[in-house]
Structure formats: C-alpha cells, structure tokens
C-alpha positions as MATLAB code, in Angstrom:
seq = 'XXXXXXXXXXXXXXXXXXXXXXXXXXXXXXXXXXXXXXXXXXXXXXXXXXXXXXXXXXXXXXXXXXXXXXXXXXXXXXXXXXXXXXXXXXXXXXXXXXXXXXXXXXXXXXXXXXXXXXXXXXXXXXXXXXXXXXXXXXXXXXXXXXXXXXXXXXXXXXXXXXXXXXXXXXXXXXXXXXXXXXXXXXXXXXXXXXXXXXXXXXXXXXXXXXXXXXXXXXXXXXXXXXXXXXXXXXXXXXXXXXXXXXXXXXXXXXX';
ca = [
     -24.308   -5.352  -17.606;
     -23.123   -8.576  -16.684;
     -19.876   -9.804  -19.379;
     -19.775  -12.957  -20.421;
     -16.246  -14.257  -21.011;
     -15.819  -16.826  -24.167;
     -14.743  -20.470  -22.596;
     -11.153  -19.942  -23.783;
     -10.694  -16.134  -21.934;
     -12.507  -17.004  -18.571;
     -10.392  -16.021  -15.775;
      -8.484  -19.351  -14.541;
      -6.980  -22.050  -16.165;
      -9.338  -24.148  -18.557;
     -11.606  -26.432  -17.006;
      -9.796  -29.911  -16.605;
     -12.009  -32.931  -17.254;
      -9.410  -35.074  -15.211;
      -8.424  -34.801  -11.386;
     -10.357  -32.689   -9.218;
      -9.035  -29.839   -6.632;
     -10.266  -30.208   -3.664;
     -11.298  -27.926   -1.175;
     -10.611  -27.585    2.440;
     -13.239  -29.662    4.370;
     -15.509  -26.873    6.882;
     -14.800  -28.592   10.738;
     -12.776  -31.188    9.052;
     -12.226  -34.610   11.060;
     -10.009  -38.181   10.067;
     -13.107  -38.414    8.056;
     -11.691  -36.002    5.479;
      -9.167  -38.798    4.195;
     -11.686  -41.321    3.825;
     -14.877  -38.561    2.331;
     -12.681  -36.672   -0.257;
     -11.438  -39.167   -2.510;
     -14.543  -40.697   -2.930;
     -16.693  -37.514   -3.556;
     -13.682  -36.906   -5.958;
     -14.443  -39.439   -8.247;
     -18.021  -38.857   -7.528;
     -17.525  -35.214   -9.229;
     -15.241  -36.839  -11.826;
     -17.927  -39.868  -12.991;
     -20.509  -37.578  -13.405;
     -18.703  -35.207  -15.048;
     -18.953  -38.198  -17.874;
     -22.811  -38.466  -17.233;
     -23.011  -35.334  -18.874;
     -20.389  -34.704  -21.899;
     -21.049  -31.369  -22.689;
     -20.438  -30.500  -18.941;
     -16.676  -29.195  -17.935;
     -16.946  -29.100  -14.262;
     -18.449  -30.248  -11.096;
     -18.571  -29.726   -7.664;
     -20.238  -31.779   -4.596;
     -20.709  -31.387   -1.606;
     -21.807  -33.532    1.214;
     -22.406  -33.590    5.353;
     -21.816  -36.432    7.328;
     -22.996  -36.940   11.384;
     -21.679  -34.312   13.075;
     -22.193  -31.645   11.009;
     -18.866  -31.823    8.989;
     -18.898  -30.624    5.579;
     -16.845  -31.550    2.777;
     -16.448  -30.127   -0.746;
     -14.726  -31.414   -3.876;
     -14.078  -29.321   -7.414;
     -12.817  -30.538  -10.507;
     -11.430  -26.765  -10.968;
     -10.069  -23.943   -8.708;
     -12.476  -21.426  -10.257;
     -15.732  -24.168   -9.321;
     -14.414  -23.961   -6.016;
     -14.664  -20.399   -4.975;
     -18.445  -20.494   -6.951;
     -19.118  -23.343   -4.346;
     -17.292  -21.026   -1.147;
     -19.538  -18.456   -2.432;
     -22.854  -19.992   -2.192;
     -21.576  -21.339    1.425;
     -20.891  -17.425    1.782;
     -24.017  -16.145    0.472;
     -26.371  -18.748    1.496;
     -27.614  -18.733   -2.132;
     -27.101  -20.334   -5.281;
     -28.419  -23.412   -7.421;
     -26.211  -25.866   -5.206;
     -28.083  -24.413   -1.658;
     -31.455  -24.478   -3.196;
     -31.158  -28.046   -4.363;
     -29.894  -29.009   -0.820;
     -32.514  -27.098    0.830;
     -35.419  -28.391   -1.661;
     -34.587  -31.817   -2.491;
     -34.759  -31.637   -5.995;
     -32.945  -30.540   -8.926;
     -32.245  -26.858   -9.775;
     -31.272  -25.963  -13.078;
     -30.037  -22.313  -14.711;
     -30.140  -23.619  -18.777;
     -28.912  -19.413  -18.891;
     -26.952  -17.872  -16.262;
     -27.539  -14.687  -19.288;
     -30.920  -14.412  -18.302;
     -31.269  -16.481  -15.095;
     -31.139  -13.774  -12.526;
     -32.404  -15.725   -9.446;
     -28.587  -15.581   -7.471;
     -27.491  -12.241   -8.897;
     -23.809  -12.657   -6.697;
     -23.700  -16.332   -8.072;
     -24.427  -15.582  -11.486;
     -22.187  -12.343  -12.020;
     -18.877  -15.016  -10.974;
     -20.446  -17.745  -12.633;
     -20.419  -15.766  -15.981;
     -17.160  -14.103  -15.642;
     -15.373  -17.415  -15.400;
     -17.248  -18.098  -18.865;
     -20.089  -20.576  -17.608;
     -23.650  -20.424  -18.883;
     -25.540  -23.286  -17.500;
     -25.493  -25.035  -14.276;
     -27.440  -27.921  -12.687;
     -27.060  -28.895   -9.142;
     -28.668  -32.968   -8.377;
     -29.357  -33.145   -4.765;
     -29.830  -36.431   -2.801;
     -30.469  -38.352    0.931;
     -29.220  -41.495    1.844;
     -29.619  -42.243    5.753;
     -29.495  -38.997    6.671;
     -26.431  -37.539    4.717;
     -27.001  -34.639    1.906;
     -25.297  -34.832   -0.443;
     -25.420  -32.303   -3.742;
     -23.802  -32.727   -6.851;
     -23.478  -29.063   -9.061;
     -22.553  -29.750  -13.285;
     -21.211  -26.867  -14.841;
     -21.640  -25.936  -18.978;
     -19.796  -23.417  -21.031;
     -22.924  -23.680  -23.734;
     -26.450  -22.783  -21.977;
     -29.332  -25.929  -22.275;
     -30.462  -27.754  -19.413;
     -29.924  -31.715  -18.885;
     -31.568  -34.379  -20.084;
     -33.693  -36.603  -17.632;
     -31.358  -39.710  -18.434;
     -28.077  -37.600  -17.443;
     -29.946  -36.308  -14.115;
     -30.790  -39.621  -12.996;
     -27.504  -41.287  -13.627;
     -26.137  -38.272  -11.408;
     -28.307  -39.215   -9.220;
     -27.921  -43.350   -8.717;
     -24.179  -42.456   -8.994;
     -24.479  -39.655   -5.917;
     -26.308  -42.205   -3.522;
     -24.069  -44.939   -4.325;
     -21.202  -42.832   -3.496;
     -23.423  -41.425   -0.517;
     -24.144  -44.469    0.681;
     -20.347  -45.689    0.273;
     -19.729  -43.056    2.783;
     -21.971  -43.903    5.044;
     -20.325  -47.803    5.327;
     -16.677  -45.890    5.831;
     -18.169  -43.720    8.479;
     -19.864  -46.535   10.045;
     -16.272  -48.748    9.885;
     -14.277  -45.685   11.163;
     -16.752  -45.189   14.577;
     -16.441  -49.063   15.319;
     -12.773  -48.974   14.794;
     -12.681  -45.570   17.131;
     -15.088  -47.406   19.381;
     -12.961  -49.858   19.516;
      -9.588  -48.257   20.318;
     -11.181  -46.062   22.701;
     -12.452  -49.534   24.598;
      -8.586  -51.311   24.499;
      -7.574  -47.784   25.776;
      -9.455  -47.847   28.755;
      -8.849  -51.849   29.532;
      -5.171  -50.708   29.078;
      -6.129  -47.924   31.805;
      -7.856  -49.979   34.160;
      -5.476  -52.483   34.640;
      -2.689  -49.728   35.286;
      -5.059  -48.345   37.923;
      -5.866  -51.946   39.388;
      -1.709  -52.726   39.434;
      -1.169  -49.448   41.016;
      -3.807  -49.599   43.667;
      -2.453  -53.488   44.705;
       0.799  -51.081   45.544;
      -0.907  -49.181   47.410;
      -2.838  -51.435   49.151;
       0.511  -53.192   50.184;
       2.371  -49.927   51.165;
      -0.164  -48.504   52.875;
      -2.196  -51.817   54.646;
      -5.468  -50.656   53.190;
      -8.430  -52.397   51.276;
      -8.724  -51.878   47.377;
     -11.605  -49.290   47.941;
      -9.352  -47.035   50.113;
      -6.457  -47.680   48.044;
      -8.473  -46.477   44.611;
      -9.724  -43.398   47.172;
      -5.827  -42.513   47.496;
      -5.041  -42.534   43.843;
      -7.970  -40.681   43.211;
      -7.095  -38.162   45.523;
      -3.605  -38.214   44.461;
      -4.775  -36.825   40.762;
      -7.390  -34.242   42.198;
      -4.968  -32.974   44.166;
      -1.815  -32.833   41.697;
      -3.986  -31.610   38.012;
      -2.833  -35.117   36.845;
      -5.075  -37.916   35.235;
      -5.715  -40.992   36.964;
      -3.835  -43.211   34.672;
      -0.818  -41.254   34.559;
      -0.915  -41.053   38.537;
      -1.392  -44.782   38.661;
       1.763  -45.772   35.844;
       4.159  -43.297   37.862;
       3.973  -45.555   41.065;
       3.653  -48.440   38.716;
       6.832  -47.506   37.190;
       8.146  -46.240   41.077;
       6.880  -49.107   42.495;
       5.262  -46.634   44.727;
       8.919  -45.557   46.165;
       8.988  -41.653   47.005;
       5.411  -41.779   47.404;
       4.951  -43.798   50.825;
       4.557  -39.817   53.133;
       2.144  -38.434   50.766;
      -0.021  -41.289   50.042;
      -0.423  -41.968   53.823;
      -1.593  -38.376   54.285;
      -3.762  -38.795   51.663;
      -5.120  -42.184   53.216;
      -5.614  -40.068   56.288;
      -7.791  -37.271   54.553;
     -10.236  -40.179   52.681;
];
C-alpha cells in the first residue's frame, strides 16, 4: 500500500513558491550560466499559471545534447533525477509524445509505479508535465499539486506560450554565445598566424631560406619537440631565434 503523506508531513521542507533549486546540468557547458536562470523563472512563472500548483520542474536540451534541469524544490528535483533514472514518468512521456500528460491522482494513477510511490511520499497527488519544440530544442515543463484534479485548458496553454517563449529565448542566447565563440576562436587564430608569419621571417633570415622552407622548419620543429606550432613560433619570436640557429639548420636539412 502506497502512504500518502498530508502536504504539511511530506518528507522535505514545504514547497516554496519563490526561488527555485536548481539542479546540476547532465554534460554541462558555459551554456549552463546563460540556460538556468532563464528556465528558472520559466518554472517560477508558471508556477503562477496554475495557483493551486506548489512546484515545478523543467527541463530542456539544447544542440549538443546538453541537458539542463531546474526545480522550485529539492524534493521535485530527485522526482525529476528519477524519471532521468528510470526512463519513465509523466515528464519523459510528455517529451517523448509531444503532448501533455496528466496524473489528476497519483492514488490511483499507477502508470510509473517507481514515480508515483516518491511522488506520494513527498505528499503530491497530481502532476502535469506541458511539453514543447521550438527549432529543435525540447523543452518540458512538469506542475506539481498537493490536491488531485487535472488543469484547466487555459492554465495548459499559458504554460505552454510561456515555455516556447522562454525556449525560444534560449535559442537567441545560444545562437549569440556560438557567434561570440566563433568569433574568439577566429581573433585566436589571426593572433596565431601572425606569430607563425613573424617567426618564419626569422627563420628565413637566419637560415637564408624561402618562406615555404622556413614554415617546413617550424613545422618540423613542433612534430619533433610535442609542442604546438604557435608556441614553437612565439619562443623564437621572443628568442629572436638565438639558441636555435644548430637545430633549425638540421631541421632545414631533413625538409
């Protein structure tokens, strides 16, 4: 027999209808400190969709497999690890479906028997998970009830605008953070490549060589010594090529 705890004797502390606790991102990236805040407020906002609600989680997956989760409680946390665990529950149906999945009575709802035994020992009776898809990115959004009843259609589709505009928030931040990556990764290498070009005019003046047998050398140079090009090239940069002349001539010799 499964026990049902009253609201005020679940296990935990009671359900806080203010700041969320977050959960550790799965393969979390710099993404995490642009994704969690907003699917933190997502969680809180719909939290007031639905006032007879005392707890949400969401989750949500951007490119590259990276998943996030946010819970407005510790206890709506593990229920949301558990799922993850268990591959079941109404939050991995809804993502898996595409629509809604409601349990108006976890008391007689026995489709996730692991789910619904935790679910009713931290005092919860209903649940309703609200999934959605904006270009490409899943996101679910799970309401939790200590009184069984299922949603109205009004409070599911005000979860739902509010999910995709938060989804689709994300997406814009993801999009700004690859450009700016992009970006830096793009100065990086021009930094690079004029390194490599300064060191290889040394090396074309220590050594009497062309720039194609000078960028030969350096090349060699970091095969031979484990080192990357760029930090082979800013050490005779930095040397001016001095203590470098015998070994850069033998080097010349083998290209």
């Amino acid at each position: 027999m499964v026990r049902v705890l009253a609201p005020s004797r679940a296990r935990g502390l009671p359900f806080r209808q203010g700041g969320c606790e977050v959960t550790r991102p799965v393969g979390a990236t710099t993404d995490s400190a642009a994704v969690v805040p907003r699917i933190t407020r997502l969680g809180q906002r719909a939290m007031r969709c639905a006032p007879r609600c005392r707890g949400a989680t969401v989750t949500t997956e951007l490119p590259g497999a990276e998943t996030h989760s946010a819970a407005t409680h510790p206890d709506l946390a593990e229920l949301a690890a558990l799922q993850e665990e268990t591959g079941t529950g109404p939050g991995v149906e809804a993502a898996r479906s595409g629509r809604p999945v409601a349990a108006a009575d976890l008391v007689t709802d026995a489709r996730w028997p692991r789910f619904r035994v935790a679910a009713l020992e931290r005092g919860l009776r209903s649940c309703t998970a609200v999934p959605v898809l904006v270009g490409g990115v899943p996101a679910t959004v799970t309401l939790y009830a200590f009184r069984p009843g299922p949603l109205t259609a009004a409070v599911l589709e005000a979860v739902r605008v509010l999910a995709e505009e938060s989804v689709d928030g994300l997406l814009r931040d993801h999009a700004s953070a690859c450009a700016e990556a992009e970006a830096e990764q793009l100065r990086t290498a021009m930094a690079s490549r004029a390194v490599i070009d300064q060191a290889s005019g040394i090396v074309m003046h220590m050594l009497d060589c062309d720039a194609d047998q000078a960028f030969d050398v350096l090349r060699t140079f970091s095969q031979h010594t484990n080192h990357k090009l760029n930090a082979i090239a800013a050490q005779i940069v930095r040397a001016k090529g001095r203590g470098s002349t015998r070994e850069l001539r033998r080097l010349l010799g083998e290209n």
